[in-house]
C-alpha positions in Angstrom: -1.4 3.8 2.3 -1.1 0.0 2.7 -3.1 -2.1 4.7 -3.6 -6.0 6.1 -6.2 -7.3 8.2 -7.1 -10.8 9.6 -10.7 -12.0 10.2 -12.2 -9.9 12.9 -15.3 -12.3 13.1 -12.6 -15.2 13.6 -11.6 -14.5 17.4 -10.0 -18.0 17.5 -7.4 -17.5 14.9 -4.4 -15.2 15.6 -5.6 -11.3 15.1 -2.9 -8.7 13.3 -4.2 -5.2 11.3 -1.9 -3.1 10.2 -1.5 0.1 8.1 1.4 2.2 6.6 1.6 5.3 4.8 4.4 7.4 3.2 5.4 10.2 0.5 6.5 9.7 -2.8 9.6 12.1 -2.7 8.9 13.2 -6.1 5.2 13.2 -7.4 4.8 10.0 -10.2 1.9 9.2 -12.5 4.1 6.2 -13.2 1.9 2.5 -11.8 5.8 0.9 -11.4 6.7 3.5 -8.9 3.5 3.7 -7.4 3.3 -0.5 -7.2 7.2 -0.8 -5.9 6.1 1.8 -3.2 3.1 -0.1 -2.6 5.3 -3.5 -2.5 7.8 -1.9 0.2 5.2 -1.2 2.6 3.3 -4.3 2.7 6.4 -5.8 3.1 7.0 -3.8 6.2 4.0 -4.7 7.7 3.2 -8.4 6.6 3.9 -10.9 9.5 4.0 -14.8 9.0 1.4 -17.0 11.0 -1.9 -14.8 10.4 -4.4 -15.6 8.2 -5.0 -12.4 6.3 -8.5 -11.8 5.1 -7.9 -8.3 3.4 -5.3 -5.9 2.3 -5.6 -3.0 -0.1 -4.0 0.5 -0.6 -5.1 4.0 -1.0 -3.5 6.5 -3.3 -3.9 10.6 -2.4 -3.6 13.1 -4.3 -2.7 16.2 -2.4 -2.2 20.1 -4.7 -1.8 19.7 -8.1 0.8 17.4 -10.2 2.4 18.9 -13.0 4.8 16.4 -14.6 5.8 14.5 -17.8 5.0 10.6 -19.0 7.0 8.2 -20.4 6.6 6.9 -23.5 6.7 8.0 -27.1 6.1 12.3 -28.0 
């Protein structure tokens, strides 16, 4: 899940919150994936003009991940 918000004790500047979620079609340990995924969303949900006072993403973990790294053996 991704998420943007503008200052809800600011009434007189533009309000906007927004928040997106989606699946990972195969389960990654991998922070590129996970960031790029992250990256697409935000971008599907920013909007120019709004003075954004927080954003932030959630990662969950739903049954059990059995997978392999990258990297050296």
């Amino acid at each position: 899940m991704v998420f943007i918000r503008t200052n809800p004790f600011r009434p007189e500047v533009p309000q906007y919150s927004r928040s997106v979620t989606t699946r990972l079609i195969t389960p990654s340990q991998d922070a590129w994936v996970i960031v790029n995924e992250a990256l697409k969303l935000l971008r599907s949900v920013y909007r120019q003009g709004h003075q954004l006072r927080q954003s932030g993403r959630s990662c969950e973990r739903t049954g059990n991940y059995v997978g392999t790294t990258s990297g050296f053996v």
